[in-house]
Structure formats: structure tokens, C-alpha cells
LOGUNU-125545 format. One line per field, with one value per residue (C-alpha): residue in three letters; z, y, x. Coordinates in nm, 3 decimals. Layout:
rest	Ala:...
c3	Z:...
c2	Y:...
c1	X:...
//
This chain:
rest	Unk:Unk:Unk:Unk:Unk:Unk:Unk:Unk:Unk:Unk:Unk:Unk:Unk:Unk:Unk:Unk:Unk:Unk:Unk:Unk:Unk:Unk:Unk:Unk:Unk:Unk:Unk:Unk:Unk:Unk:Unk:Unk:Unk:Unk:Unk:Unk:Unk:Unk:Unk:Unk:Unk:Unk:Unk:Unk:Unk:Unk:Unk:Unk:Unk:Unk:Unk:Unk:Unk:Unk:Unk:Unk:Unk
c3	-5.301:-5.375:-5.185:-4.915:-4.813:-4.802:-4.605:-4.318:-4.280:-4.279:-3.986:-3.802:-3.819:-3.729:-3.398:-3.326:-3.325:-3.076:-2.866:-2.843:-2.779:-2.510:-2.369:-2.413:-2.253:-1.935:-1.862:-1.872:-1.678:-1.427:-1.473:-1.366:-1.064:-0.939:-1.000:-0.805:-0.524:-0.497:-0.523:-0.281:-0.026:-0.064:0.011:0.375:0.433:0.376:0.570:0.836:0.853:0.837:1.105:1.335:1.258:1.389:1.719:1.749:1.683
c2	-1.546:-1.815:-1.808:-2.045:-1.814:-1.500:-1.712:-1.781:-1.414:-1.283:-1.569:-1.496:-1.076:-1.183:-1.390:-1.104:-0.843:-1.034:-1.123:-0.766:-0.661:-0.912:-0.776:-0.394:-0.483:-0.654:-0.399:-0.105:-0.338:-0.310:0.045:0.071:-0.125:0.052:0.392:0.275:0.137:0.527:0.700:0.468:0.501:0.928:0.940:0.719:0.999:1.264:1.103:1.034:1.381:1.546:1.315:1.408:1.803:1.747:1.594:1.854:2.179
c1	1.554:1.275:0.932:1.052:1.306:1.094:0.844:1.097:1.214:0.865:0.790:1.075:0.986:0.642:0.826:1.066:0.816:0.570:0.817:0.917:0.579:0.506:0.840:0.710:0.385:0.552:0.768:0.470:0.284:0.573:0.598:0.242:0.244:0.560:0.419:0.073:0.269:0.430:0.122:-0.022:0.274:0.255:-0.110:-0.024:0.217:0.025:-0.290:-0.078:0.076:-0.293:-0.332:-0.086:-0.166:-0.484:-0.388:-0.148:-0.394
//
């Protein structure tokens, strides 16, 4: 292998391994969001259950 090809497989690792963590990155970003939007929806349910206790007591 001469120094051009060595040069293309090290650009090409350097391409697939920012790709991949652009990829990594988006997904936990999604991850994130989803589990946000669940601990958001829980705490409406359980302010709107207090909420109902106390009209109820």
C-alpha cells in the first residue's frame, strides 16, 4: 500500500466515524426529548390526581 492509499482509508474512517457520531448524537437527542415529554405527561397526572383528592376530602 503506497501513501495515497493509506490516505483515503484514513479519510474515509475519519467520514464513517463522524457520521456515526452525528447519528449517535441524534438519536440521544431523541431519547431525551421522548423521556422529557414522559416525565412531563406523569407529573399532569399526578397534579391532576392531587387535584381531584382535594376536591374530594
Amino acid at each position: 500500500m503506497d501513501r495515497w492509499d493509506l490516505l483515503i482509508i484514513g479519510v474515509a474512517g475519519y467520514i464513517a466515524v463522524m457520521a456515526l457520531m452525528r447519528m449517535m448524537a441524534n438519536r440521544r437527542n431523541e431519547l431525551v426529548a421522548h423521556a422529557r415529554e414522559q416525565v412531563a405527561t406523569q407529573l399532569k397526572k399526578k397534579k391532576k390526581q392531587e387535584k381531584s383528592n382535594r376536591n374530594a376530602a
